[in-house]
C-alpha positions in Angstrom: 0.0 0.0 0.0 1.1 3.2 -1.1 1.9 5.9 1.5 0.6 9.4 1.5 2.0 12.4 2.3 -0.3 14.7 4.6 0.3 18.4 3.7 0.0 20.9 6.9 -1.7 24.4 5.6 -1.3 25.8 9.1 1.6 24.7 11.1 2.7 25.6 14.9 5.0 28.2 13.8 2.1 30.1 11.6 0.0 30.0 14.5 2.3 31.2 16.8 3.3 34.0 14.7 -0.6 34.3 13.9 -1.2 34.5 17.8 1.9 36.7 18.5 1.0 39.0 15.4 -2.6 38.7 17.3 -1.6 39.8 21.0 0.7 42.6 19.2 -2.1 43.9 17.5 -4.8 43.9 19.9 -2.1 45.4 22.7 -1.2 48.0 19.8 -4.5 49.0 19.1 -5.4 49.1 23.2 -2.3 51.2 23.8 -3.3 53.4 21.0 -7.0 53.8 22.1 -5.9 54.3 25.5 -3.3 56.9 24.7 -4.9 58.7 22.5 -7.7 59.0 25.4 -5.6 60.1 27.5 -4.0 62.5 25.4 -7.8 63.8 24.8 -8.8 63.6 28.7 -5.2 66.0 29.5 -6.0 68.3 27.0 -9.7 68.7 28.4 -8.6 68.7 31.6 -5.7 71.4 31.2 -8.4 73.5 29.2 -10.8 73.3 32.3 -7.7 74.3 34.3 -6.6 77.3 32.5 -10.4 79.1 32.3 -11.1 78.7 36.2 -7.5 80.3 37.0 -8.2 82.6 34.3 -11.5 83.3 35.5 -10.1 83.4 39.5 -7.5 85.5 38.5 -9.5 88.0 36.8 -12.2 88.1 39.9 -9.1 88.5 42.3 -7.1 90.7 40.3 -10.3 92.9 39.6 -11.6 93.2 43.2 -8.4 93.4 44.6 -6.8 96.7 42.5 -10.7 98.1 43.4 -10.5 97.3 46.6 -7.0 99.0 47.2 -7.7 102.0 44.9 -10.3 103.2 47.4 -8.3 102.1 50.2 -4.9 104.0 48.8 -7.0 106.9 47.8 -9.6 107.4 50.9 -5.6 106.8 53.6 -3.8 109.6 51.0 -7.3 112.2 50.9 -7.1 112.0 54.9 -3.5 112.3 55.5 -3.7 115.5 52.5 -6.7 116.5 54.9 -5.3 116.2 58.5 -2.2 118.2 57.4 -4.6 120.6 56.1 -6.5 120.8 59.0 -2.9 121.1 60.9 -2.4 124.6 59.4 -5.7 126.1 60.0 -5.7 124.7 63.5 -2.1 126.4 64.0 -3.6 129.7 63.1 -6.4 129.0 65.4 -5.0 128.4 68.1 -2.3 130.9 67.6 -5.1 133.8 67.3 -7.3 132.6 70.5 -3.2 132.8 72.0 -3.5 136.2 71.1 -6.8 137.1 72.3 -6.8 136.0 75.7 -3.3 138.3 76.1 -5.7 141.3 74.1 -8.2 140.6 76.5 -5.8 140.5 79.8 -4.9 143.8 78.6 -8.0 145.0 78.5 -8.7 143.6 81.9 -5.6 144.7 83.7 -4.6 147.8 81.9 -2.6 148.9 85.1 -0.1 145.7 84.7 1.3 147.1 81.6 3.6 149.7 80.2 3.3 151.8 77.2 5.4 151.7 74.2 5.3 154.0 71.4 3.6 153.2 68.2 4.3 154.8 65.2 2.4 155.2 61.4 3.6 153.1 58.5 6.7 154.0 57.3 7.9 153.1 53.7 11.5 152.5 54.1 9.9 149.5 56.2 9.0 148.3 53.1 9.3 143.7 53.2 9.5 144.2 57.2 7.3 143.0 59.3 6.6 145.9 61.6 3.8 147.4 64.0 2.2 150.0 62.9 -0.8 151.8 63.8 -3.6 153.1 61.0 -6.7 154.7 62.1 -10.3 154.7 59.8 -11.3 158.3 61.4 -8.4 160.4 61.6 -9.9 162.0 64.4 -9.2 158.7 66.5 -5.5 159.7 66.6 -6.5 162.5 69.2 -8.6 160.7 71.4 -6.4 160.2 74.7 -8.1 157.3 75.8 -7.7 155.5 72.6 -4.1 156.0 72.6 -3.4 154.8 75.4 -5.0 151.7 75.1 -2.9 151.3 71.7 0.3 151.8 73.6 -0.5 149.4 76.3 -1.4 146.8 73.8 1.9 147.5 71.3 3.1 145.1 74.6 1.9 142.3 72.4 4.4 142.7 69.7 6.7 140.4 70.5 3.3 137.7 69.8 2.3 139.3 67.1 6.0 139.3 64.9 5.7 135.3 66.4 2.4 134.7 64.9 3.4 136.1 61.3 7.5 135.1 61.0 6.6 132.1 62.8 4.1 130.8 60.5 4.8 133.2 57.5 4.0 130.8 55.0 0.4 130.4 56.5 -0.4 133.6 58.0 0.6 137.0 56.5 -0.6 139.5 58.7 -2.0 139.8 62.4 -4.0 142.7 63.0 -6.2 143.8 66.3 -8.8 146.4 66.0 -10.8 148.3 67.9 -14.7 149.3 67.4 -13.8 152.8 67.2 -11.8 152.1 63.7 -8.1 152.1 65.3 -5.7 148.8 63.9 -2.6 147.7 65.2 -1.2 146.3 62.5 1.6 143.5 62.3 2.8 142.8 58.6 5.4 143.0 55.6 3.3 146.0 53.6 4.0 149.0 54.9 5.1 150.1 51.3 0.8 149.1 50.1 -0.5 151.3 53.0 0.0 154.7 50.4 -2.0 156.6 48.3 -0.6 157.9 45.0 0.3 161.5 46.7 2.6 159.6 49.9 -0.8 159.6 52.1 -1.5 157.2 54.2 -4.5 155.1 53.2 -7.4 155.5 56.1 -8.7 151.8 57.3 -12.1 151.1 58.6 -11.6 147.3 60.0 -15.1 147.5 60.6 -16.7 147.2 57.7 -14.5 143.9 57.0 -16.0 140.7 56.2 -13.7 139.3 58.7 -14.7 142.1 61.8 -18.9 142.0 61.0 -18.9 137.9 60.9 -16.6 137.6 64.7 -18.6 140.1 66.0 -22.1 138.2 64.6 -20.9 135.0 65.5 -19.3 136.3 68.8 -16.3 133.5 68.4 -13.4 132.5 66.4 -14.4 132.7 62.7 -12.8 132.2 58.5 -14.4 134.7 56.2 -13.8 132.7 52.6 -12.8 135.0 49.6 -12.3 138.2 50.3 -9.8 140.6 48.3 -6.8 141.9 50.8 -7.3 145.8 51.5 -3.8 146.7 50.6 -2.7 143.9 48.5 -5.8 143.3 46.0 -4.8 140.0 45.8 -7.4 136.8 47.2 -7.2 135.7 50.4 -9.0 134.3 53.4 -8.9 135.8 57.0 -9.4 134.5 60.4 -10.8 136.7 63.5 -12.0 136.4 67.1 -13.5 139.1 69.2 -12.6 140.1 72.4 -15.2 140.7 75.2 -14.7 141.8 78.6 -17.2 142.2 80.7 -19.9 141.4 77.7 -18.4 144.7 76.0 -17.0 144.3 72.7 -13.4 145.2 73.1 -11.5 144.5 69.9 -11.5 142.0 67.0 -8.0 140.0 65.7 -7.7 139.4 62.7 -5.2 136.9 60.3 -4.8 136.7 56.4 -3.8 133.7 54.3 -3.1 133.9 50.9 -5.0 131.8 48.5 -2.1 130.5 47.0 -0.8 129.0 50.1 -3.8 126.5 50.2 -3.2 126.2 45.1 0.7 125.3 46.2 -0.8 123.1 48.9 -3.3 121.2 46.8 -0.8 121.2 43.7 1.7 118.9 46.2 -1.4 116.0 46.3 -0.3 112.9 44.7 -3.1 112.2 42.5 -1.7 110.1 39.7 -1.0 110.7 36.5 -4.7 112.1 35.2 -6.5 113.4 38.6 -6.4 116.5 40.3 -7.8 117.6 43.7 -10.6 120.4 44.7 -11.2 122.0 47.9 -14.6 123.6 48.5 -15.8 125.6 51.7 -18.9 124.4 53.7 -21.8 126.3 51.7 -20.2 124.8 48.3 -17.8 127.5 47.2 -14.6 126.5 45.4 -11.7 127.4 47.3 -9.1 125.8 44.7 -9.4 123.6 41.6 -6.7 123.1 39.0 -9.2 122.9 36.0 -9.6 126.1 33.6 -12.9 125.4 32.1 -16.3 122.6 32.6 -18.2 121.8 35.6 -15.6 122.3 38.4 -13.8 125.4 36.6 -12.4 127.8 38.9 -14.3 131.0 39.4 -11.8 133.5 41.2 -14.6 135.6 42.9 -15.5 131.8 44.5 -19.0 133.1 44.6 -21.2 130.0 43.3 -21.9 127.1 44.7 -20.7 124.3 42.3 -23.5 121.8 43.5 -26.2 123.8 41.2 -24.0 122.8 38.1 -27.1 120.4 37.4 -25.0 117.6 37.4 -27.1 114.9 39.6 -24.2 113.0 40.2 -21.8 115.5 41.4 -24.2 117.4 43.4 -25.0 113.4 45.4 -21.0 113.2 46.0 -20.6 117.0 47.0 -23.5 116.7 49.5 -22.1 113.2 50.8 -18.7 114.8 51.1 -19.7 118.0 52.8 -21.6 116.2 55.6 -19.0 113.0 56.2 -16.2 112.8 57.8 -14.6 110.5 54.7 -15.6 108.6 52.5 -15.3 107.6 48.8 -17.5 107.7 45.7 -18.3 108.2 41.9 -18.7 110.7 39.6 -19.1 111.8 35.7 -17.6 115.2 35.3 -17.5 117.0 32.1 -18.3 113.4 30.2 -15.9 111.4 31.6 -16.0 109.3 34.8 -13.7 109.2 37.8 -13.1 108.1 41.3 -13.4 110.1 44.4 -12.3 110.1 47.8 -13.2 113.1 50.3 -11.8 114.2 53.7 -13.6 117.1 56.2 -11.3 119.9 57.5 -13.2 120.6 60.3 -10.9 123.4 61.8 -12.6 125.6 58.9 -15.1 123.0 58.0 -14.1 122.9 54.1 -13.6 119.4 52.2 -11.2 118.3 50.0 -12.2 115.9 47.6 -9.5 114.0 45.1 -10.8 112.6 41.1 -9.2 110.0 39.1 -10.3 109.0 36.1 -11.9 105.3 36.4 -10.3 104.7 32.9 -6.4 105.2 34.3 -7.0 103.2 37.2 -8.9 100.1 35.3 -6.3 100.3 32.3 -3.7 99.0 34.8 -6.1 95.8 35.4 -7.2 95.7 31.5 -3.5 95.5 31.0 -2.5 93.0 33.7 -5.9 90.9 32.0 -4.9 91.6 28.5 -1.5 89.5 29.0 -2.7 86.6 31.1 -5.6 85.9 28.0 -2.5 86.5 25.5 -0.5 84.0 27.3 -3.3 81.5 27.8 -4.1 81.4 24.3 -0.5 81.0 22.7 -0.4 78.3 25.7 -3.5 76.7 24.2 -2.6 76.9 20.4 1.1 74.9 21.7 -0.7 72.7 24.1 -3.1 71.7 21.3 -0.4 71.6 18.6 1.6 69.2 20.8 -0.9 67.2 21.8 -2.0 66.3 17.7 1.8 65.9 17.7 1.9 63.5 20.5 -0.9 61.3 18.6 0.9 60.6 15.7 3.8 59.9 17.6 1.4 57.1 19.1 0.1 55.8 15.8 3.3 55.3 14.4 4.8 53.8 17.3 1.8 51.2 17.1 3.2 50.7 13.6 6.8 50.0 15.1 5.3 47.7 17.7 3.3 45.7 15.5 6.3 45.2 13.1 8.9 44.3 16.1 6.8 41.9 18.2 4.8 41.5 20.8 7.9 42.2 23.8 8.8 45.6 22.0 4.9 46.7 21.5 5.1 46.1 25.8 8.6 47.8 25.8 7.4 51.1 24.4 3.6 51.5 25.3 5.0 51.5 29.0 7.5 54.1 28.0 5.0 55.9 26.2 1.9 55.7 28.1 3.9 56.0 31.9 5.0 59.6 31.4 1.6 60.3 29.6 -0.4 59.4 33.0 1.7 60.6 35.5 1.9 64.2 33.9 -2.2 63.6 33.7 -2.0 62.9 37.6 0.1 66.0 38.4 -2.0 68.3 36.5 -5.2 66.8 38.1 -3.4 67.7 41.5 -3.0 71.1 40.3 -5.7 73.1 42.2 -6.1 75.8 44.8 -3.2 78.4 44.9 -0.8 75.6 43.8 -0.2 76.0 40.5 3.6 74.6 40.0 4.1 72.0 37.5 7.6 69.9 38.1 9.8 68.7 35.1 9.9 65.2 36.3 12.6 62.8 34.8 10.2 60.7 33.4 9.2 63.4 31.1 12.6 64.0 29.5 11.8 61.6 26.5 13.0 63.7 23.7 10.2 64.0 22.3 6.6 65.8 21.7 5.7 64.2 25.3 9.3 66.4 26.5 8.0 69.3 25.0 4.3 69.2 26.2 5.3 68.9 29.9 8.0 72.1 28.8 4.7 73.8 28.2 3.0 72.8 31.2 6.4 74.7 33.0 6.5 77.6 31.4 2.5 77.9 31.7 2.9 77.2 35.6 5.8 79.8 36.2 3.5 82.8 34.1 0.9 81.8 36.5 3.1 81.8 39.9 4.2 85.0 39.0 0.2 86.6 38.9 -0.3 84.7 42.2 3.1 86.7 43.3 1.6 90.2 42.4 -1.9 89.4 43.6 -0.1 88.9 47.5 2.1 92.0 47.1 -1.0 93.5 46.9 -2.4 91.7 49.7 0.4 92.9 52.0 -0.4 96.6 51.6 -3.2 95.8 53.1 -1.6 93.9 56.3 0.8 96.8 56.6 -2.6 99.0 57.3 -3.4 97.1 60.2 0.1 97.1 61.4 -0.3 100.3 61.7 -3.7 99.9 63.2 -1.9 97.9 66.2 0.9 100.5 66.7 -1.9 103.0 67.2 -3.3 100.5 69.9 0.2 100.4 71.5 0.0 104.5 71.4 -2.9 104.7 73.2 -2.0 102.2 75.7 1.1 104.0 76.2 -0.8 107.2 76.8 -2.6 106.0 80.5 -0.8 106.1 82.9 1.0 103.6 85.3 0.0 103.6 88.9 2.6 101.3 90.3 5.3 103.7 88.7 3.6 107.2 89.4 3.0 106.3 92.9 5.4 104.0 94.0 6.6 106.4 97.3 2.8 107.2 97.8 1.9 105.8 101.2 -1.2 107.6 101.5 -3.1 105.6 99.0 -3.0 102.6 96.8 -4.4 102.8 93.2 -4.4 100.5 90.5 -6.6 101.3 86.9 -6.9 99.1 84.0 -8.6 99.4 80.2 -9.8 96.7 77.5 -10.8 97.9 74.2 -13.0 96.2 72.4 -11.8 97.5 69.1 -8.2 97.7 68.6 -8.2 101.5 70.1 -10.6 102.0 72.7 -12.9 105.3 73.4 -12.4 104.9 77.2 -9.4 106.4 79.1 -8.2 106.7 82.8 -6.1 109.3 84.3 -4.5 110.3 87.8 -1.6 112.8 88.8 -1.0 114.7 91.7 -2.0 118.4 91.8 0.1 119.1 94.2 1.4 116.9 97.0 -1.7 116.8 99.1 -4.0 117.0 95.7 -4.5 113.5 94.0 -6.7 114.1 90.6 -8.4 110.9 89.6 -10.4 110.7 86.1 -12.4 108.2 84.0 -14.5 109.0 81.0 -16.5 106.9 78.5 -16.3 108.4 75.0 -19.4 108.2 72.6 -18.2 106.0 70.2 -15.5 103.7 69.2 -12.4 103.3 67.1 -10.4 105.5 65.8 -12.6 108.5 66.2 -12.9 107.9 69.4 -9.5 107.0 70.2 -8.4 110.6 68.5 -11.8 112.5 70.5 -10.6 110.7 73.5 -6.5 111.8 73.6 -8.3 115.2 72.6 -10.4 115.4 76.4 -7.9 113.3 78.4 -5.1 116.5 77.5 -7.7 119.1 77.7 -8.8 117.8 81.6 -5.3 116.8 82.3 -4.1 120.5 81.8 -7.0 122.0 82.8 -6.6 120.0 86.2 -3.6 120.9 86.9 -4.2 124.6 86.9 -6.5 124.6 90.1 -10.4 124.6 91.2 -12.8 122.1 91.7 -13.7 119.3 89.9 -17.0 121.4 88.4 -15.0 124.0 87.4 -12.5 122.1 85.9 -15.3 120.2 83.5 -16.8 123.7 83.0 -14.1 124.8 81.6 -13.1 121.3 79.4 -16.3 121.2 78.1 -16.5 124.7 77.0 -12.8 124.1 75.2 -14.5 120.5 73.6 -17.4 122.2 72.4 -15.1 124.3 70.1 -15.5 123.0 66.3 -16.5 119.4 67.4 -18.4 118.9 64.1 -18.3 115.1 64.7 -21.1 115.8 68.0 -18.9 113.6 70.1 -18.9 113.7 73.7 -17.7 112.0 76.8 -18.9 110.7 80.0 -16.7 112.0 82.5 -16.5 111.2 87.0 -13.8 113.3 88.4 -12.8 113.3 91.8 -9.5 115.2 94.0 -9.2 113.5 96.9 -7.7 115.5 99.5 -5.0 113.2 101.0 -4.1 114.7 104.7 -7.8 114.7 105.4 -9.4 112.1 103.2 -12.4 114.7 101.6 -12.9 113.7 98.1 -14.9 116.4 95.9 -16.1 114.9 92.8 -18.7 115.5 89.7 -20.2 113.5 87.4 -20.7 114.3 83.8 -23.2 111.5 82.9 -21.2 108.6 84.5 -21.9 105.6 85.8 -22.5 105.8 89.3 -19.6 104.7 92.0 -18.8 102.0 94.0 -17.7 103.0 97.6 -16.3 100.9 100.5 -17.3 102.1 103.8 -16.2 101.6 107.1 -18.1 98.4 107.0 -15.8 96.8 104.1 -18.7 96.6 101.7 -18.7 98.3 98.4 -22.1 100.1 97.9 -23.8 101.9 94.6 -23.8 105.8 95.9 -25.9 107.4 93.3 -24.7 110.4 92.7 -26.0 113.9 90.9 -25.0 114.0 87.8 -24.6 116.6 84.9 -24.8 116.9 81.5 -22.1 114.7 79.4 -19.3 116.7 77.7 -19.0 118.1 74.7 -22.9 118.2 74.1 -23.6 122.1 75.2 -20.9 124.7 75.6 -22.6 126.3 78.2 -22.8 123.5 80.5 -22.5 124.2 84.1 -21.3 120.8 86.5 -21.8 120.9 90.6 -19.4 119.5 92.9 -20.2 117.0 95.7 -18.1 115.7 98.4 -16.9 112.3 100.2 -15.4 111.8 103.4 -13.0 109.1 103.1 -11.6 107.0 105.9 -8.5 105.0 106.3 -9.7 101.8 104.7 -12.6 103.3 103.0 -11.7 102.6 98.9 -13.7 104.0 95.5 -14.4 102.3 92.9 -15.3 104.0 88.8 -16.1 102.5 85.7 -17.6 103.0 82.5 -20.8 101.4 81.0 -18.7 98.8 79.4 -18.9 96.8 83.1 -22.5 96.8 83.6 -23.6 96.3 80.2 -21.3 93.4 79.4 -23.7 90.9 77.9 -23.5 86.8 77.8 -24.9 84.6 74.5 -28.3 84.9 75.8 -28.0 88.8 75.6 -28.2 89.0 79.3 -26.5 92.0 80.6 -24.2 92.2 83.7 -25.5 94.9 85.5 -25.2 96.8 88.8 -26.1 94.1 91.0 -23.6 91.8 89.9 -21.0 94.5 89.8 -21.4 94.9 93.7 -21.7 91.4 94.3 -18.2 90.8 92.8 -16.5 93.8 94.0 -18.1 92.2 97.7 -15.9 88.9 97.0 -12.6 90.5 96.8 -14.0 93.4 98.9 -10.8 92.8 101.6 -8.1 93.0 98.8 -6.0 95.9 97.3 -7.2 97.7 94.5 -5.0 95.6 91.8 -6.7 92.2 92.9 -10.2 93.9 92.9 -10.2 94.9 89.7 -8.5 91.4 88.5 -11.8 89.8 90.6 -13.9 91.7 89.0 -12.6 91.4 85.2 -12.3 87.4 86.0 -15.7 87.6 86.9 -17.1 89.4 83.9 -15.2 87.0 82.0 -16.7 84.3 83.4 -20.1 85.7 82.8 -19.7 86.6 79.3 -17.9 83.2 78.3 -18.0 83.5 74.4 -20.0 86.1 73.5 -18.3 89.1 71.4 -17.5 92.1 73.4 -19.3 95.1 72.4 -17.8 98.1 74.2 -14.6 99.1 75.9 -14.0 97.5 80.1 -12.7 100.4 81.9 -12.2 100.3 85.6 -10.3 102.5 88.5 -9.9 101.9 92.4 -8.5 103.7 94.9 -8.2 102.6 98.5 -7.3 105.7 101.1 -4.9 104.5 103.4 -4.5 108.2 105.5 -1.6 110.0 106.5 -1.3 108.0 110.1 0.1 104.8 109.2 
């Protein structure tokens, strides 16, 4: 039989190869599915990256540069605006200077000499020199009136202070009498001539300046008026002097109106703004502009709010009635930004414009370049991801052509780098934006290049985060600031334990927590003399910084006025007549004063609206002694206060605080009150003043637990020990 040959069509080798050509394929294809997925998920995901930062950026960016232009421009109008106010407040207070010595004069006529006054004189032409010019000629020969000039040419030595002191604020100091005769201190004796060598007559009474300090009967600024001798404009300052209710003479000062243009002109406004200054019924005291809406008129005789400009008129009334603020505005056709500040010495307001358009280019800018590089970083990112998938096709080629080991070898080497850049860009979020150049990405290739790109796009965006916190720390420099003035005011109270360390006669101890960072309450104690201890605690109105700045304000005032003698009613008498002087803000201060007599133990105190005190008899127990009290400071400036006494005993202690302690309030709104206050002050009642106070702030602590304290703690005690010990 025959044998036959059997003929294999598919042997073990073709079905290996079959099978490994098979498994190549398939894992080709999967790799190349899977990164070409993953090329597509990264370049979603990366898009979805770059337009939230883009859009964070932009809100930040956008909110913060608004945020710290009214900030930056509100600080700079108030610090332009308190130096301002510095000025006028120099020439106030160096004119009521002046009138109380005018007035002494008047008073006391026999206490002073007589010195020769003489006519203007022109070779004193540029000197300042006192001369004497009379309205009526005939004045010159009244006796009387002479006399009186003579005694008051005494004052020249203030007067040549007043004017070379301050020469670039006030240019002339004048003091007239009703009857048309001036003493005048100034640099214009050469302007005080007619055309034939005569000298000009004066009638100070018929001056602006004289008619409003007489009608106001107090310290007054007449607003654009043209100087007598010097045509030129100017504003003057007066106060009259009474004695007696009698008119007795006026003062007068002078300012030249381009004192407050060089002023203005030195305001940092920016490159496109300017600054205006306008007097309280609406007149323009200085603008830069020539022509439109807030043109200057040089008569200053309008009031710019009736330019019919809605807008305008809404920021000049806000401005004229607020202490600072900031606001918007279209003026002449164009918008801007303003920030206003009060001078209250002379009540005007200075208000500072910036166009909206300079400040928001810088942000339109900053915006402009971040879209600019986010879209040439899109274009590249896109361009090298289309790269990277061909790269993968035709590696899946190569694969499929050099087996199934080498398609393993290189869709690891491919794919790896491919996912973890994936990863770190999903962990890419928050403010971390940095994007490492890993090893693993240094392929030489398109997959090299696209994490390049993710770098450079990660640097650009670290460096927006960078400016975004150097704005940020503008801000924190503000409150910096905000705690040195906390450490300025705590610096200001005074220390017991170092005042009164030899001081057997008494023991003392005061302490003060603000419940803002500065506090409106303040403390105070000093000796009078060395049987005289002064002991103070007031409660201002309100809190913060006002009230910090209101507060230093009365503590000085009382302080000085203390120290010169009388009773504790006639020392608020007086302090609130001197705080009642220009406080447009309508603050005002609780006040308890006391002067405890120390060889005797009589304490005379008043009470401006205080709480009541706490006093430890001979019994050791602290009581409420509800005593009379008066108006508060500050309100009426003809307030009147009443003393009351104490007799204190060795042993006996008193014990002052502000409404802070009684109305400290716990979660449930529940306040502390008076009979808690005792209660306390009764537990520690044995102890020295230092511990008592520590019992009783430990105490109010406890009460409160949690809940957000509302108003400055204040407290003061004072134990009299007597002179026997």
């Amino acid at each position: 039989m025959a044998r036959k040959d059997t003929v294999v069509k598919k042997g073990l080798r073709t079905k290996m190869f079959r099978l490994c050509i098979s498994l190549v394929l398939v894992a080709s294809i999967a790799f190349g599915v899977i990164g070409i997925l993953q090329l597509r998920n990264m370049v979603r995901l990366a898009s979805e990256m770059s337009e939230s930062q883009n859009e964070s950026i932009k809100r930040i960016s956008g909110e913060s540069v608004t945020k710290l232009t009214r900030e930056n421009m509100i600080n700079t109008i108030r610090l332009s605006a308190q130096n301002a106010d510095n000025k006028f407040r120099t020439m106030k207070d160096d004119f009521l200077l002046l009138a109380s010595e005018v007035q002494d004069v008047f008073e006391h006529p026999e206490r002073y000499g007589e010195r020769e006054v003489y006519p203007p004189d022109q070779a004193n032409k540029g000197i300042y020199t006192l001369q004497v010019v009379f309205g009526n000629p005939a004045v010159a020969e009244d006796p009387e009136t002479m006399t009186m000039l003579r005694k008051l040419a005494n004052l020249e030595p203030t007067m040549r202070g007043i004017v070379q002191g301050s020469s670039d604020v006030t240019g002339e100091c004048f003091i007239a009498l009703p009857n048309a005769a001036t003493l005048e201190m100034d640099a214009k004796s050469q302007n005080k001539f007619d055309e034939n060598g005569g000298i000009l007559p004066y009638d100070p009474t018929v001056r602006p300046w004289y008619t409003e300090a007489v009608e106001k009967g107090e310290f007054s600024f007449t607003l654009a008026v043209h100087s007598y001798y010097l045509e030129i404009p100017e504003f003057e300052y007066s106060v009259p002097v009474y004695v007696n209710g009698e008119l007795k003479a006026v003062l007068q000062g002078a300012t030249n109106l381009t004192v407050i243009q060089e002023f203005m002109t030195n305001v940092g406004v920016g490159e496109n703004g300017f600054s205006i200054m306008i007097s309280n019924n609406g007149q323009l005291v200085y603008s830069p502009r020539e022509s439109g809406e807030l043109a200057m008129i040089h008569d200053m005789s309008s009031d710019i709010r009736t330019t019919g400009n809605a807008q305008l008129q809404e920021l000049l009334d806000k401005a004229m009635s607020e202490p600072s603020g900031f606001g918007e505005a279209d003026i002449d056709g164009e918008s801007y930004y303003a920030a206003y500040a009060s001078i209250p010495t002379v009540g005007w307001t200075q208000i500072t414009f910036i166009p909206k358009i300079e400040l928001e280019g810088h942000t339109d800018k900053l915006l402009k370049e971040m879209d600019t590089v986010e879209s040439e970083a899109a274009v590249r990112f896109k361009g090298n991801a289309q790269k990277s998938t061909i790269v993968i096709l035709v590696v899946v080629v190569l694969l499929i052509a050099n087996a199934f080991l080498a398609a393993m070898t290189l869709s690891g080497k491919i794919l790896n780098p491919i996912n973890k850049m994936t990863g770190q860009v999903k962990d890419m979020s928050g403010d971390q934006f940095v994007f490492t150049m890993d090893d693993a990405y240094r392929t030489g290739d398109e997959i090299e290049v696209l994490a390049s790109t993710f770098g450079t796009l990660s640097d650009r965006m670290e460096g927006y985060l960078r400016n975004i916190l150097a704005m940020t720390a503008e801000k924190e420099r503000v409150s910096t600031e905000l705690s040195i003035a906390t450490k300025i005011q705590a610096d200001m109270l005074p220390d017991a334990t170092e005042a009164f360390a030899n001081r057997k006669e008494f023991e003392l101890f005061a302490s003060m927590t603000p419940a803002k960072a500065v506090g409106g309450d303040f403390y105070d104690f000093f000796l009078i003399d060395d049987d005289h201890l002064c002991l103070v605690i007031a409660d201002v109105s309100d809190k913060g910084i006002p009230a910090a700045l209101f507060m230093m304000s009365a503590m000085m005032i009382i302080n000085s006025r203390a120290k010169q003698g009388g009773t504790p009613g006639e020392i608020l008498t007086d302090a609130n007549a001197r705080l009642c002087v220009n406080n447009k803000s309508k603050m005002f201060v609780t006040v308890w004063l006391g002067i405890l007599e120390l060889s005797t133990g009589k304490m005379t105190c008043t009470n401006a609206g205080h709480e009541y005190p706490m006093i430890r008899g001979t019994d050791g127990q602290f009581r409420l002694f509800e005593d009379r009290h008066g108006l508060v400071v500050g309100a009426m400036k003809r307030s009147k206060y009443k003393d009351y006494e104490l007799q204190l005993h060795p042993g006996d202690a008193v014990f002052v605080y502000t409404d802070g302690v009684p109305e400290a309030n716990n979660a449930e709104g529940e306040f502390y009150g008076e009979e808690r206050l005792e209660a306390a002050l009764n537990r520690v009642a044995a102890e020295g003043p230092k511990e008592i106070l520590s019992g009783v702030k430990a105490d109010i602590d406890t009460f409160v637990a949690e809940a957000h304290q509302f108003d400055d703690l204040t407290m003061l005690c004072v134990a009299y020990k007597g002179v026997n010990l």
